[in-house]
BAGU-468299 format. One record per residue (C-alpha): x, y, z. Coordinates in steps of 0.001 Angstrom, whole numbers, plus 500000, padded with zeros to 6 digits. Example, Ala and Ser with C-alpha at 12.3 -4.5 7.8 and 13.67 -1.06 7.14 Angstrom:
BEGIN
512300495500507800
513670498940507140
//
This chain:
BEGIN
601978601825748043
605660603379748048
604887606284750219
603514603296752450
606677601286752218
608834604707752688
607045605096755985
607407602223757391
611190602374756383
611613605166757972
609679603988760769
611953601078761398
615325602988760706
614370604955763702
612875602056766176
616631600975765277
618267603641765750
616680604785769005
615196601807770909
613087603688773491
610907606568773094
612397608399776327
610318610678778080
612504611558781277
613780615205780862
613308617439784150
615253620208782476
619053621364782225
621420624038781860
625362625008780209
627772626410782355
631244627685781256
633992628079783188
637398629762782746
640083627516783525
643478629123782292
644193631598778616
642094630621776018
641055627107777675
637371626158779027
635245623416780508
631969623317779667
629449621291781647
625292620574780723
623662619777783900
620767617927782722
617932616963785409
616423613720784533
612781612141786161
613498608775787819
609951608473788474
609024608682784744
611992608777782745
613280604928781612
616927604149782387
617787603284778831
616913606973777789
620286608275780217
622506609121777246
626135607818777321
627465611320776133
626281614715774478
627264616203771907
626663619970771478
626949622689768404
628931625880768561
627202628811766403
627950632218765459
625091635062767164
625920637191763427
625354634458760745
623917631683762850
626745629893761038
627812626574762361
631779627185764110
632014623639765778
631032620674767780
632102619178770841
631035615515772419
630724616339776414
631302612623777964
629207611681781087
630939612812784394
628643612216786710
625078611365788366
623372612317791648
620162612534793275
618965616025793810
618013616252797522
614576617302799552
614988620834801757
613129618468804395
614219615026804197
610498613998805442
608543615561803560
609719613202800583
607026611959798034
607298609054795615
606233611136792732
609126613309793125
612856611929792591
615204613492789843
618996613198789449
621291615775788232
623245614471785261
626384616265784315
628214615716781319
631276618019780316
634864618332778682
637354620985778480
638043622485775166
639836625232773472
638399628527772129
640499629138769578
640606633121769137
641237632875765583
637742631617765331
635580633048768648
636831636737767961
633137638154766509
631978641013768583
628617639747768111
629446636706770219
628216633275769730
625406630733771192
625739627111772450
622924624093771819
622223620839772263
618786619315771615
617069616383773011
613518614974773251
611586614226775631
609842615934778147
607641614743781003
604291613076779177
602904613617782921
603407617155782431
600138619332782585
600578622904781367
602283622008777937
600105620258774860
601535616543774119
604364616965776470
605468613188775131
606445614887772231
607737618341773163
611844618458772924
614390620707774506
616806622804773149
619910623648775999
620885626935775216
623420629444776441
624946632303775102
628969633572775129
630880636660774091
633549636204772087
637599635278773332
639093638153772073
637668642054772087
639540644884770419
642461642517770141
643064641630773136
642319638234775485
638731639123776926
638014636332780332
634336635342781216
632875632211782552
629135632074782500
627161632081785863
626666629195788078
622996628696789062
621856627030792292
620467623609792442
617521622958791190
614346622910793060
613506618922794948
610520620618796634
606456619966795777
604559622882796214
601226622511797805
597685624246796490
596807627636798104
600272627700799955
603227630233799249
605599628713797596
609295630501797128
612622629135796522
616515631025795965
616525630487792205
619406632702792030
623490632184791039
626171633822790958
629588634778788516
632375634076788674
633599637410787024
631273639301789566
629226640271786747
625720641593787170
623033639079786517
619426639458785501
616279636856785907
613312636571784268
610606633983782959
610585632986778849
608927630009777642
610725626863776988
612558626493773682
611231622915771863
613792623097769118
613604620462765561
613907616979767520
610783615231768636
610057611863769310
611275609453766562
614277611469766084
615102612329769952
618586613772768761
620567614548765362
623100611766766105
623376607788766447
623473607277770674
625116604524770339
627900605129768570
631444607129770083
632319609824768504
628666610059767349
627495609900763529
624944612590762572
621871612098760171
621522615558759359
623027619006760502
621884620544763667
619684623621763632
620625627233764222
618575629871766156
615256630990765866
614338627807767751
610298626806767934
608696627252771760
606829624335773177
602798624657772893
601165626216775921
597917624448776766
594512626753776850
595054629256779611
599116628993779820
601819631629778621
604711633351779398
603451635460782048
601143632765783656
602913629342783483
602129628366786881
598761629630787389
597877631424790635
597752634322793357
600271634834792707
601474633278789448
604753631597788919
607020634781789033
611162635657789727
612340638476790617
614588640484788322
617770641029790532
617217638483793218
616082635593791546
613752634605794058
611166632608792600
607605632974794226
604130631208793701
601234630264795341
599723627687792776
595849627142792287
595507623315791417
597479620788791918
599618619019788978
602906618765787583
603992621928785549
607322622959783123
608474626180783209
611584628660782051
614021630798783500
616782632620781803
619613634329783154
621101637128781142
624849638501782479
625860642301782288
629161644314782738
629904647783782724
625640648107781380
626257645536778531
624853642601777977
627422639821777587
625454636499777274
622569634330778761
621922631066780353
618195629330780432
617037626942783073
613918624608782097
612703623032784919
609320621570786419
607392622018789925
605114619086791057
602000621108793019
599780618539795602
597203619105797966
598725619509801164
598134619832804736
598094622878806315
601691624101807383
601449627337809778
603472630623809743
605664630633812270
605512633812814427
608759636335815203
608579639773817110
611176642062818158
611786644230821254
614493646979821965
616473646468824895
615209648581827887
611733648742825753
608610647313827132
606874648021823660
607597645724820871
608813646713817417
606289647899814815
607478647662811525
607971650912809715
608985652301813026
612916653536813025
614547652324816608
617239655210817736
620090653507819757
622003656929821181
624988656881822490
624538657434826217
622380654071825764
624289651376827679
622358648516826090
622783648497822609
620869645225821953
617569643798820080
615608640666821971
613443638344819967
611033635871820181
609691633320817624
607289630448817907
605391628512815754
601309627892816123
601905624235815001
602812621494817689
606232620188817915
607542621963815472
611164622744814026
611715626441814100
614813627996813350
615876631723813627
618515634091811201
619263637039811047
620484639144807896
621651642460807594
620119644265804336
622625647529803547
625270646807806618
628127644112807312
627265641215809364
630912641491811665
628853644386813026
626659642342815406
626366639337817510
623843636751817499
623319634935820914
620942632739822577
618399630182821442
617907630094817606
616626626999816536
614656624089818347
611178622193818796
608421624263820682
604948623617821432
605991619701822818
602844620170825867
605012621736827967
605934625524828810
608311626429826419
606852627397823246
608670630731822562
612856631007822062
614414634026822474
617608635254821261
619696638560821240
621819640525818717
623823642968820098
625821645779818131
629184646480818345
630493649173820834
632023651523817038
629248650552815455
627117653485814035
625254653752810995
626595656836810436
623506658904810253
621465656868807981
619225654171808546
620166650775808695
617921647972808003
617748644003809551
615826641081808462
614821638532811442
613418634971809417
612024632673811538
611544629565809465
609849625872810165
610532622761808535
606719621562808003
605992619771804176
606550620520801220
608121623502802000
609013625311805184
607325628665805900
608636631569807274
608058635053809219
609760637420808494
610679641429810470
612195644146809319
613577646439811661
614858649827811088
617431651680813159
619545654428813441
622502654214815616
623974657154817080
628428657378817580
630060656705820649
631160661194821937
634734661323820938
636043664853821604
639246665304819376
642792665552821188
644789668760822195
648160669753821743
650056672187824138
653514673404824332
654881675177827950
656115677885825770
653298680785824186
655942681182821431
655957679705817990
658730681401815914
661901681468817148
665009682687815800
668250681437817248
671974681881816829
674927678807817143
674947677956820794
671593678323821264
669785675888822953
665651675447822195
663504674035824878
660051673543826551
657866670746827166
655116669147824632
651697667997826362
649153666021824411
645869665239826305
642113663367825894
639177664548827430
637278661729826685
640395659874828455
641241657787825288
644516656566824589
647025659376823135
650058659270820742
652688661846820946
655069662914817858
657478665459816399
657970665567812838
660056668103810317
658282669103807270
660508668684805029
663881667668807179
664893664655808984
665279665015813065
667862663582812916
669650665292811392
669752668040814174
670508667796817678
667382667538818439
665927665217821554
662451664260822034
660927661002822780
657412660494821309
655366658767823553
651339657126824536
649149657163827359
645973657234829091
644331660839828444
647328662549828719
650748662161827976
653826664600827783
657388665075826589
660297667400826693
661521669082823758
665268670538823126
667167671415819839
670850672685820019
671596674791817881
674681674346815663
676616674611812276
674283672463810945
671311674064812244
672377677256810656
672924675549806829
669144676629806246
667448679439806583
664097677981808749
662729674715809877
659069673920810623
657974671226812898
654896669770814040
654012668222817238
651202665931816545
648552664020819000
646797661413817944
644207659396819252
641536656614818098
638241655557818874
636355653258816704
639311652650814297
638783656533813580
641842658333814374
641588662146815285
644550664446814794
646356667729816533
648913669415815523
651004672554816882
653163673843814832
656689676100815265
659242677335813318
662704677987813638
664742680785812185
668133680467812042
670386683827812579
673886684361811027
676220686378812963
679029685962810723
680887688577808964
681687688640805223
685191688287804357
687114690628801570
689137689986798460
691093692337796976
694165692875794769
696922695391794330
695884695646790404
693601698946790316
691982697935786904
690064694663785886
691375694738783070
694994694136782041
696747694787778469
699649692853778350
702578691926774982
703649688830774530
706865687718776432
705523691223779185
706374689490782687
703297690321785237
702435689601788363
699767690011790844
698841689549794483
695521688866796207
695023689568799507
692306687759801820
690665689113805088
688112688061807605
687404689775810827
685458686812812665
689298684449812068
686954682262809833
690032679897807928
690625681317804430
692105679536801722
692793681187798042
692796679839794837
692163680540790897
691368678988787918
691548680280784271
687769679969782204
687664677066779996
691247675912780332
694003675094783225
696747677717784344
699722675882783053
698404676146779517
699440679576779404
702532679462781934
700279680941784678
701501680372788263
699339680892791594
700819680375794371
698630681313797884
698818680547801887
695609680708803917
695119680706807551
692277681672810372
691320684935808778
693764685732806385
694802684324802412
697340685930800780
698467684865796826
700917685627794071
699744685169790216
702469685309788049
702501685426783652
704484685768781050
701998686079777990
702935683800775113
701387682984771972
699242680522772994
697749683362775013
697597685597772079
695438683057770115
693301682722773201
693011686677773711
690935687829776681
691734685442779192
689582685447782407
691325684065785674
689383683856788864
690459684507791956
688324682481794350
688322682809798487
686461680112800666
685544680780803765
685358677813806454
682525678605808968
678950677527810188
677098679665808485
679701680684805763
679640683033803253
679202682509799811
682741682643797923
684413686093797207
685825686391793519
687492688512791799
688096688321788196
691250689809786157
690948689939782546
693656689877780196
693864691496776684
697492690017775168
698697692080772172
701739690949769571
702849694070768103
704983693185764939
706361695356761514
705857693160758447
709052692225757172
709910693153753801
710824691426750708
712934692871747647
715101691694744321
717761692640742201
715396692271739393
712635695251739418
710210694372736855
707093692346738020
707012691139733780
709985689223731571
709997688333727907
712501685850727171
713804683977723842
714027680518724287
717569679296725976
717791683014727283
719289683073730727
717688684345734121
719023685041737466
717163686784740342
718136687238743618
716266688092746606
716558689512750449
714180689290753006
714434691488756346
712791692119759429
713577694921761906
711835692612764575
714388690254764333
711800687413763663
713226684220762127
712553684345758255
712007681394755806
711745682200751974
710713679921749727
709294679684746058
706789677847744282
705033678123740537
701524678844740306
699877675670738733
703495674089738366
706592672206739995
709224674639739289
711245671327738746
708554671262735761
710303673937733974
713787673314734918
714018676619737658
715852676196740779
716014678481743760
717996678024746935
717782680240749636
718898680856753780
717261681949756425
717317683560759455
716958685866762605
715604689171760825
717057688300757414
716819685433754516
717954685619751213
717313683564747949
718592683026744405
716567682066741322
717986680432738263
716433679640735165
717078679091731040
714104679476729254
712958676457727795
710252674724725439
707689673685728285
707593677016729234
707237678697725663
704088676527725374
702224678241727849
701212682193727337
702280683169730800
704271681296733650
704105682874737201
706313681957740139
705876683180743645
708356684204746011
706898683628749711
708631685386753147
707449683747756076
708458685027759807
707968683538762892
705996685491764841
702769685573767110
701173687543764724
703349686869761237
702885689401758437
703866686764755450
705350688711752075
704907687700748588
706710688897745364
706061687304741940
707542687325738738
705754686843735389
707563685026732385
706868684683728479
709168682995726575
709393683678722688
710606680313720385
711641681379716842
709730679666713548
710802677661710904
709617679936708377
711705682612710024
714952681054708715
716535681184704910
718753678898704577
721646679078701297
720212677676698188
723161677880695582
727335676561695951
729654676682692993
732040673467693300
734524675075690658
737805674552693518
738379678293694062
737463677558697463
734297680120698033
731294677525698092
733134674870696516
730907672736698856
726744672551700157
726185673060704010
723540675084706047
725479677427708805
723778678812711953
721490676019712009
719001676574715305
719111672929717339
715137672901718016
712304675084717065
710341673427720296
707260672660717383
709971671049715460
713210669094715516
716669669606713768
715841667104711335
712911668339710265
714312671621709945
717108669989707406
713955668863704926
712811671546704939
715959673464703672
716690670866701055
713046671102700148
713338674871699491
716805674001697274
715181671776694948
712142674429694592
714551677416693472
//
């Protein structure tokens, strides 16, 4: 009883929920489209029966589920809103049938792929599931109750990390044709992409997916957004139930079966019995060989009994022919044919018929033809005319370059349910208009020439056609500009010939290299195929200028000069040709006046003459081996590189070392403290240098230790006095040094040193006795206590302390 009253529960939650059990879907497809970065619009084109479908099954909206191809995890869900609604149209407008009427329904909205969450390599799939299908529908079991499941697949945003663009492809409309028993049946079933990826077709089996009847989708229709009852379902989605006799391979039944072809997507049948029957396409997308998603297309054919519709009938003749085309025969248009031109004929067994003619190129461009004449109209009306003819003629360039080139001629009726058609295939080969190639002459049988300023280069260029095209005449420098020469030629055209005169003039500039190549070049073009000649000369300059000379009146290079030595030099330029001179000279890495070098030159048409004067200082000393160049410029057309001539200078500063002395000979002094010291010292130089002495302790101020020196200097002679009592300070330390410094100004100074060692000796207390007795009696001998010869300091000890310690030593004794 509660599994009863569960039922009928559910039963009437559903009836609620969906009022109508809809049976009304034709079939349907996703497309995606690119619109801009990492936005989309994505659009389900969902075909719905008018004849059997009820109008309260149209849904309001759609809402489809986003899942991951890796995990079949659910990434998101987006409501498409209803955009629009159209009837799908009949190829022939009268061969409509009132079983047959189905409008597209699009629904769609643009949304964001966010590539933080559509970046898996693996990609991701797109679903929405409805029920139901067709219950007139023949080839499926209960179709009533069989669902669909809209599918597509997608690659992900973002690959490698970077933005990766695709929109899925665009099919064509759907069928709106019957087919008819026993007839061929074939419609364009193909699409294309928008990313001019490769697309592949073939036939799968409808997908039936989780919904069925009393739940026709996972969500309340009638509510916006819409409320789901339970989760949609990932992939592996359940197939629909073939009837007995039905599968894959055979879902349309016939000779032959239902069928599309793998690259074309031409779908083909000829059906055996008559009924209405579902079937499924899907339409995988490639680049570069891999695979990046799919799209499937359910749809449904309605097959009749018809009456008999005949093939129309098209042959084809080649111009001048009498025979007509057999096919499998390969038609050779040469090129001394003057009618390059295919007639044909179609007509149509029927009576007053439609007929139409096209024509369609298989491996060549269509701008390679025209189509003329009659190629479409109604024949077989009682009277005469029940053939048209028309032409296509080929283009006077056109060849097929050797190979063979094939052409479809489809003549094509309009009779019910579908139209039929004829179709040729011709094969040709096209031969190339003769184009001999162009010739290049010049009224000269030279080609190198070698030429000398003043020269003057000419002869006349012909270029000629013998096929009496039109010619292009040129000059051009490899590798120079014409104009920069004094060169004249006019390039010029015309009719199988045309000619120009040539002349170069040769000057300075001409002679600044040492050979020019140019080409004459003819040109001509037949067929937008241009054929090139070239002649080619060159052109040698020849110099007839003579070298000028540089010399000097110095017979060595290089020069050994003293400090404050005056020198001077002269340089003497000479050309034979008059060629302008002009002298001048520079010093390496420095300027002339740093060293008090003066050049002084004149120049003129063939002769330089300059004076180099120096006085060596010190400066130059400390920059020994000076190089100055000597530099003369000649000023011609074809000049000669610059002369030079280089003098090198080695400056000496011969000195003798001044010498330093004192009036005190030892080098080592002991001294008591308070002792006295005096030193004088002379300094002399037989170069007459100015001398400085000066003196300074080593490790001390001699302020430090109380020492003074003053001293005078001079040209060749300084002298110096140093005065000192011997003091504490300097009885602390074992040794005290002082240096005595003569410094002479020179290029080349010879500085002299002299120093004097000191140790100073200070006595110690335990060195002196004082008295220790005095006899006070008044005969006036040590009537009285004193100490005599009392030392003021010990430098360890002061006077006082010194006094203690004799009074100390009184009371002891």
């Amino acid at each position: 009883m509660q599994r009863y009253l569960l039922s009928l529960l559910l039963f009437l939650f559903c009836a609620a929920v969906f009022p109508a059990r809809a049976t009304h879907i034709v079939g349907g497809e996703f497309e995606l489209q690119h619109i801009s970065g990492y936005n989309y619009k994505l659009s389900l084109n969902l075909y719905f029966d008018v004849v059997n479908g009820s109008v309260g099954a149209r849904d309001g909206y759609v809402s489809v589920n986003f899942f991951s191809k890796t995990t079949n995890r659910n990434v998101g869900r987006l409501t498409l809103n209803l955009a629009s609604s159209a009837r799908v149209p009949y190829t022939n407008i009268d061969c409509t049938v009132g079983e047959l009427v189905t409008d597209k329904i699009i629904y769609n909205a643009n949304v964001y792929l966010d590539p933080g969450i559509f970046n898996e390599p693996g990609g991701y799939y797109i679903t929405w599931e409805r029920c139901c299908r067709n219950r007139t529908i023949n080839n499926i079991v209960r179709p009533e109750d069989a669902a669909q499941v809209f599918y597509m697949e997608m690659p992900p945003v973002v690959k490698n990390g970077l933005f990766f663009q695709n929109s899925s492809p665009i099919l064509f409309p759907p069928l709106s044709d019957y087919a008819c028993v026993g007839e061929m049946f074939y419609f364009e079933f193909n699409g294309t992409d928008p990313d001019g990826d490769s697309l592949v077709y073939d036939m799968v089996t409808p997908l039936n997916g989780y919904t069925n009847a009393n739940l026709p989708a996972y969500y309340d229709l009638n509510t916006t957004p819409p409320v789901y009852f339970n989760n949609p379902m990932p992939s592996p989605y359940p197939t629909i139930a073939w009837q007995a006799g039905y599968n894959t391979t055979n879902q349309i039944p016939g000779t032959p079966a239902i069928n599309i072809e793998a690259n074309s997507g031409m779908l083909t049948m000829r059906p055996a019995q008559k009924g209405l029957y579902v079937f499924g396409v899907r339409v995988q997308e490639y680049r570069d060989g891999v695979k990046l998603g799919e799209v499937r297309r359910d749809f449904q054919v309605l097959v009749l009994d018809c009456p008999r519709n005949q093939t129309p009938n098209v042959v084809v003749q080649q111009q001048g022919q009498r025979s007509l085309y057999k096919e499998g025969q390969v038609l050779h248009i040469s090129a001394s044919d003057t009618e390059r031109c295919l007639n044909i004929k179609f007509t149509d067994p029927d009576l007053s018929e439609y007929v139409e003619l096209r024509a369609r190129p298989i491996n060549f461009p269509a701008s390679s033809y025209t189509f003329s004449g009659t190629t479409k109209g109604i024949i077989n009306q009682g009277t005469t005319q029940d053939t048209l003819s028309a032409t296509v003629c080929f283009a006077e360039c056109f060849n097929t370059e050797g190979k063979v080139y094939q052409m479809e001629f489809i003549a094509k009726d309009d009779g019910c349910s579908l139209p039929r058609q004829d179709t040729v295939r011709v094969s040709f080969v096209i031969d190339p208009l003769p184009d001999a190639p162009p010739a290049v002459s010049l009224s000269t049988n030279r080609r190198v020439f070698e030429v000398e300023q003043g020269d003057v280069l000419s002869f006349d260029v012909l270029g000629i056609d013998p096929d009496k095209d039109e010619v292009f005449l040129t000059a051009e420098g490899v590798d120079f500009d014409l104009g920069s020469q004094q060169i004249s030629f006019t390039p010029g055209s015309g009719i199988g010939q045309v000619s120009s005169p040539f002349s170069w003039e040769i000057n300075c500039e001409t002679l600044k290299k040492e050979s020019y190549t140019l080409d004459f070049v003819v040109r001509s073009s037949v067929c937008e195929q241009e054929l090139i000649r070239k002649e080619t000369i060159e052109v040698r300059p020849k110099s007839n200028n003579n070298q000028p000379i540089l010399t000097s009146d110095q017979q060595e290079s290089t020069i050994e000069l003293e400090v404050g030595q005056p020198f001077t030099a002269n340089l003497l330029g000479r050309d034979i040709d008059l060629d302008m001179l002009a002298l001048s000279a520079s010093v390496e890495g420095y300027t002339l006046e740093q060293f008090g070098m003066l050049f002084t030159s004149t120049g003129g048409a063939g002769t330089a003459d300059g004076v180099f004067t120096f006085t060596p200082t010190c400066e130059a000393f400390r920059n020994n081996n000076l190089r100055v160049k000597f530099i003369l410029n000649e000023d011609a057309c074809d000049a000669s590189p610059d002369k030079e001539l280089t003098l090198e200078f080695v400056i000496k500063a011969p000195n003798t070392p001044p010498t330093l002395t004192s009036d005190q000979t030892a080098a080592v002094y002991s001294l008591k403290l308070n002792d006295v010291f005096e030193a004088n010292l002379d300094g002399l130089d037989l170069d007459l240098n100015n001398l400085v002495l000066s003196a300074e302790g080593d490790g001390f101020n001699l302020a430090d230790y109380g020492m003074q020196f003053t001293a005078t200097g001079g040209t060749g002679e300084a002298k110096g006095k140093f005065t000192w009592v011997a003091n504490c300070p300097a009885a602390l330390q074992e040794v005290v040094r002082v240096n005595f410094i003569l410094q002479e100004d020179a290029c080349d100074p010879n500085p002299q040193r002299l120093t004097m060692e000191f140790r100073v000796e200070a006595p110690k207390i335990g060195d002196y006795v004082p008295p220790n007795i005095f006899t006070p009696n008044g005969d006036g001998k040590n009537d009285f206590f004193y100490i005599p010869n009392l030392p003021p300091e010990f430098c360890t000890a002061t006077s006082d302390c010194l006094i203690i310690s004799c009074i100390s030593q009184l009371s002891a004794g």
